[in-house]
C-alpha positions as CSV (number, residue, x, y, z in Angstrom):
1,X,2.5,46.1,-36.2
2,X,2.1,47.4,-32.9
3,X,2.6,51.0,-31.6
4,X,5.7,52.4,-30.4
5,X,5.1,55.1,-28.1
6,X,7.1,58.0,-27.5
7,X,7.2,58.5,-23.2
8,X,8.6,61.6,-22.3
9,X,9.8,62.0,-19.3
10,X,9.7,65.4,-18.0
11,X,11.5,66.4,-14.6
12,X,13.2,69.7,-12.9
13,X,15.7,67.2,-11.0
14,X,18.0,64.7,-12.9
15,X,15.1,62.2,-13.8
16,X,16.4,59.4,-11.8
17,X,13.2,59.0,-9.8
18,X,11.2,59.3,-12.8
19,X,13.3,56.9,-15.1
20,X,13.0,54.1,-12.2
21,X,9.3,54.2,-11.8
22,X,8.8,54.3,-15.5
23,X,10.6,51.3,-15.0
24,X,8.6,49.7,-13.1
25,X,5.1,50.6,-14.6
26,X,7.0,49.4,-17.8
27,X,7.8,45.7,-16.7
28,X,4.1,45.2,-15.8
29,X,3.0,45.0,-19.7
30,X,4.8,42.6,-22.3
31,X,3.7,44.0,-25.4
32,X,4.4,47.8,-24.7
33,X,7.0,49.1,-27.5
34,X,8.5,52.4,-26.3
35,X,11.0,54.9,-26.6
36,X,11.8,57.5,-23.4
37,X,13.0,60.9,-24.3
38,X,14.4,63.0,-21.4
39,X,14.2,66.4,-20.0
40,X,15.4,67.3,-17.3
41,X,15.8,70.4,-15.5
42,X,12.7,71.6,-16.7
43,X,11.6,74.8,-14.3
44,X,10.5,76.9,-16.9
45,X,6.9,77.8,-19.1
46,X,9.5,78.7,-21.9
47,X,10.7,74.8,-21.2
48,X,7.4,73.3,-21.3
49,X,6.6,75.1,-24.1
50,X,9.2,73.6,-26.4
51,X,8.1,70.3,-25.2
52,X,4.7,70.7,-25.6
53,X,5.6,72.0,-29.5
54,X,7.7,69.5,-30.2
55,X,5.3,66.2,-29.0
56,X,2.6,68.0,-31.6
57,X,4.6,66.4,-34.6
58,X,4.6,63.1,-33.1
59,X,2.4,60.7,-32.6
60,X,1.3,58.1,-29.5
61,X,2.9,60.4,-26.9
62,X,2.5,59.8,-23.4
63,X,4.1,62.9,-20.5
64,X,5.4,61.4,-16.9
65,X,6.1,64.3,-14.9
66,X,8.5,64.8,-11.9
67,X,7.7,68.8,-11.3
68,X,7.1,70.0,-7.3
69,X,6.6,73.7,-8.2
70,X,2.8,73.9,-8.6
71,X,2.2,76.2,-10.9
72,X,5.2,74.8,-13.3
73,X,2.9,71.7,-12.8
74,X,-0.4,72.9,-13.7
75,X,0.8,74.8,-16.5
76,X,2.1,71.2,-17.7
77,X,-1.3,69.7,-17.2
78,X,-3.3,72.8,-19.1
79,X,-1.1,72.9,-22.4
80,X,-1.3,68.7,-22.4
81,X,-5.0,69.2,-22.5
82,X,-5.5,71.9,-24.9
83,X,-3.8,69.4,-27.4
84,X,-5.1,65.7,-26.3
85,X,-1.5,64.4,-24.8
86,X,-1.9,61.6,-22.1
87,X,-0.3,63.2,-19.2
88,X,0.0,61.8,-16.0
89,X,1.9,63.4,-12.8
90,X,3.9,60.7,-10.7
91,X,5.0,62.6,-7.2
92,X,2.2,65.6,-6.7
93,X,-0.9,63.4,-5.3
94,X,1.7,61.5,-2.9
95,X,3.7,65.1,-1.9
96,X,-0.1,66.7,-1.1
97,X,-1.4,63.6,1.2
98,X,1.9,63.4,3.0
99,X,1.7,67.6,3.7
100,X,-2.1,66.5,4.8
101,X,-0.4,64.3,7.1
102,X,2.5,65.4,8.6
103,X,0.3,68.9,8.6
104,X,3.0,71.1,7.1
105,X,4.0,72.7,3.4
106,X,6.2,71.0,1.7
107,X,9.1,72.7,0.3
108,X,8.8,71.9,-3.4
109,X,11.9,72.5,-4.1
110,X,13.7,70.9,-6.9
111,X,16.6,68.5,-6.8
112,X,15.6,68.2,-2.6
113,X,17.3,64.6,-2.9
114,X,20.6,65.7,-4.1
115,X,21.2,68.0,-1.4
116,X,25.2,67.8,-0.2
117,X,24.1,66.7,2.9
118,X,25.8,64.4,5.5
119,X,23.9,61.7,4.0
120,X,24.8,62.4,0.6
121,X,28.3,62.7,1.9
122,X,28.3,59.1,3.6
123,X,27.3,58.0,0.2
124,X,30.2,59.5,-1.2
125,X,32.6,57.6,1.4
126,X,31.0,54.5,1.2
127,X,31.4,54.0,-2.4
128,X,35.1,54.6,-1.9
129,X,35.4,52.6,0.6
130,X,33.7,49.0,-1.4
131,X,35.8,50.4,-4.2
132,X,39.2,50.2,-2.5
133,X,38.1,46.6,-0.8
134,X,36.7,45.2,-4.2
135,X,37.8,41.8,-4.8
136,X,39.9,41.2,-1.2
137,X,42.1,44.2,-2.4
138,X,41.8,45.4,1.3
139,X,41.3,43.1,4.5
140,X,43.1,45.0,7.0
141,X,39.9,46.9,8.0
142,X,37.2,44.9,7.4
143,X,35.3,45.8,10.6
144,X,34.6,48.5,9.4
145,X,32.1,47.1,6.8
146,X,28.4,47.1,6.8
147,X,28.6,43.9,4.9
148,X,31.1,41.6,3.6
149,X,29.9,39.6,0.5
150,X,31.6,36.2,0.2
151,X,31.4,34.2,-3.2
152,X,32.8,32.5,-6.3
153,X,34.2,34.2,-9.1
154,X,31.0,35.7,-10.7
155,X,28.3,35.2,-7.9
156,X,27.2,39.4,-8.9
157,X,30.0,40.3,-5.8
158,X,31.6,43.5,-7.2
159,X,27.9,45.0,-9.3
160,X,26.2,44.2,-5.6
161,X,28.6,45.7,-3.7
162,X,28.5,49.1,-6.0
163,X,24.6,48.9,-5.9
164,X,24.8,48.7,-1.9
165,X,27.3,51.4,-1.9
166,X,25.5,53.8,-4.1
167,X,23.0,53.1,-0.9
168,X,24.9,54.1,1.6
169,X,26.4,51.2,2.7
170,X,30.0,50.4,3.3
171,X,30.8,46.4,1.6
172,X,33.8,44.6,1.1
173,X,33.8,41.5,-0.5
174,X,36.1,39.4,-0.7
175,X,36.4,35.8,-3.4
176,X,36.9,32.0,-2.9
177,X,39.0,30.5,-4.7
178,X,39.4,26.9,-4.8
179,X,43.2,25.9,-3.9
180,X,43.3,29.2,-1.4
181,X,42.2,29.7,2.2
182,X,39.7,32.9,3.1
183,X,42.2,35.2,4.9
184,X,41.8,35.0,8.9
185,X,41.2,38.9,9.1
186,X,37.6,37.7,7.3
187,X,36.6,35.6,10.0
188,X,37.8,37.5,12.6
189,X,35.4,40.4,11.2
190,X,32.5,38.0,10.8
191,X,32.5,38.1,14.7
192,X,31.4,41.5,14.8
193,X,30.0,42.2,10.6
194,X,27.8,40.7,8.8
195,X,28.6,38.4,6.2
196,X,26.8,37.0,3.5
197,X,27.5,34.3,1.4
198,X,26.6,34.7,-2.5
199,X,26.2,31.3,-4.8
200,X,24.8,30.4,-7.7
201,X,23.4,27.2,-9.8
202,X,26.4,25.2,-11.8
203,X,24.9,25.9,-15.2
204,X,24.4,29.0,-15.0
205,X,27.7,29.8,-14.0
206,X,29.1,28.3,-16.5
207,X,27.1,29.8,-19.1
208,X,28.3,33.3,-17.3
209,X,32.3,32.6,-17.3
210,X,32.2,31.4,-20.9
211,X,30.3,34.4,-22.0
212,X,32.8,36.9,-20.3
213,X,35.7,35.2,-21.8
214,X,34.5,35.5,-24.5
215,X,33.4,38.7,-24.9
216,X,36.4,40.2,-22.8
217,X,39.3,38.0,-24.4
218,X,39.8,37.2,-20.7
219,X,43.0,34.8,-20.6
220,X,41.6,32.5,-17.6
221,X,43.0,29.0,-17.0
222,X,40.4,26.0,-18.5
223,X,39.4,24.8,-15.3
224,X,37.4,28.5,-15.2
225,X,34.8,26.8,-17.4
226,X,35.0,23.6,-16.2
227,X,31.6,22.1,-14.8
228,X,33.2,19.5,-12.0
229,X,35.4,22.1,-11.1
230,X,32.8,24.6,-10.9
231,X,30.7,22.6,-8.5
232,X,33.5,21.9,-6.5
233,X,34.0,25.4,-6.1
234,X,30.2,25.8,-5.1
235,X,30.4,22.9,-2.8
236,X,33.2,24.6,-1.5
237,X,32.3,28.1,-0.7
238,X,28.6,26.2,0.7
239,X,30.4,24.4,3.1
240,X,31.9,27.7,4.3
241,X,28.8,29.6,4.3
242,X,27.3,26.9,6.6
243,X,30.5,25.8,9.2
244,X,30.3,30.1,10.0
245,X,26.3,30.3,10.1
246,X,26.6,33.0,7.2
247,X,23.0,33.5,5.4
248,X,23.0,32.5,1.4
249,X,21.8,34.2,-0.9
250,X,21.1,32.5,-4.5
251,X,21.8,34.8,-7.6
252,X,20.6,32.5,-10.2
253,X,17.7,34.2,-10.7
254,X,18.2,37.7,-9.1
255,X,19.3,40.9,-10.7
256,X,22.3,42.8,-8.6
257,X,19.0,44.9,-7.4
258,X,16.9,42.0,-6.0
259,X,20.2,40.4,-4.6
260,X,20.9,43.9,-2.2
261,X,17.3,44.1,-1.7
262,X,17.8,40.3,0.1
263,X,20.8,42.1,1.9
264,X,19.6,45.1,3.0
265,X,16.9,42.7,4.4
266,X,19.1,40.5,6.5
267,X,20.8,43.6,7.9
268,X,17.7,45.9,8.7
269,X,16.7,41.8,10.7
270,X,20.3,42.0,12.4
271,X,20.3,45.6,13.3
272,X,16.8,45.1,15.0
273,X,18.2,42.6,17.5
């Protein structure tokens, strides 16, 4: 039976930086059983301490830290020692060579990145703003987009746009359906906004539909999960894509954070023009 390993993850911030690159050291081995335990806010010894006690009773423990005060940090890396506990500090190597660098002291204060900033404030509005113009609730503004995101039902549209949003970017998408014209206000906006078309392969749309109807008791008419009908939306909202000269971008096989990665992509390429 293989070995389940308890990773804590010890941060004085929130832990979101530390959960996603624990993320992605985790997805580069197939055989590594886990379970994460949290703590954040961790800014004291007194803190540290209870970790450290309560990883004693326990076995195959491995410590990712997120901590910028240095001394906090080194106390960490000391007590981990004393009692054999894998350790391993994810930010302080890459916070010292950039102070080398830029040749100034970094501030090492915690929480930095959630600072109410205007940035974090922009944030703030743009994820309003794809909220409210979800699903073609709102068209009346679309210039004012970043991106509009263009699609079936279930090309990843609305998770996409949140993902996007949660970036700072304001999206709007809006859906094709198959007896309905795309509103004019759309491609009057496409003149001056970027829009991207999302699509996706027949089978695997299908397979999507039937499972949400399924699991939501969603009353949808039976043409929903109908194959022919699903290409012909597909062949549909292609044609579109290609009479405006919008880029595609193929789900099948993305996750909503590759599919904004492809976005964010075509815009920085735009923007640079």
């Amino acid at each position: 039976m293989n070995k389940v390993y308890q990773v804590y993850q010890v941060s004085d911030s929130t832990g979101e930086t530390l959960d996603r690159i624990f993320l992605a050291i985790k997805a580069q081995f197939d055989d590594f059983n886990c379970k994460t335990i949290h703590h954040s806010f961790t800014r004291t010894k007194n803190q540290i301490d209870n970790i450290i006690s309560k990883s004693k009773n326990e076995e195959n423990i491995i410590i990712l830290y997120t901590i910028v005060d240095n001394s906090l940090a080194e106390y960490l890396t000391t007590e981990t020692k004393k009692n054999n506990i894998p350790c391993f500090a994810v930010l302080g190597n890459l916070i010292s060579n950039f102070s080398k660098l830029l040749k100034q002291e970094a501030t090492r204060k915690p929480s930095g990145q959630h600072i109410l900033d205007k940035d974090y404030y922009d944030r703030i509005e743009a994820v309003q703003f794809t909220i409210s113009h979800d699903d073609g609730k709102i068209i009346t503004d679309l210039e004012n987009s970043d991106v509009i995101l263009v699609g079936i039902s279930r090309t990843s549209k609305t998770p996409t746009s949140i993902y996007l949003a949660n970036r700072g970017y304001k999206v709007a998408n809006i859906p094709i359906i198959l007896n309905k014209n795309l509103p004019n206000e759309l491609f009057e906006s496409s003149k001056k906004t970027c829009v991207v078309g999302l699509t996706c392969e027949q089978t695997r749309l299908s397979d999507v539909r039937r499972n949400r109807i399924q699991s939501l008791h969603e009353d949808r008419p039976l043409n929903y999960i109908n194959e022919k009908e699903i290409l012909n939306e597909l062949e549909k909202g292609k044609k579109i894509f290609k009479e405006n000269n919008w880029p595609i971008i193929d789900v099948t096989r993305k996750s909503v954070e590759e599919t904004a990665a492809s976005i964010i992509k075509i815009l920085d390429i735009l923007n640079s023009k």
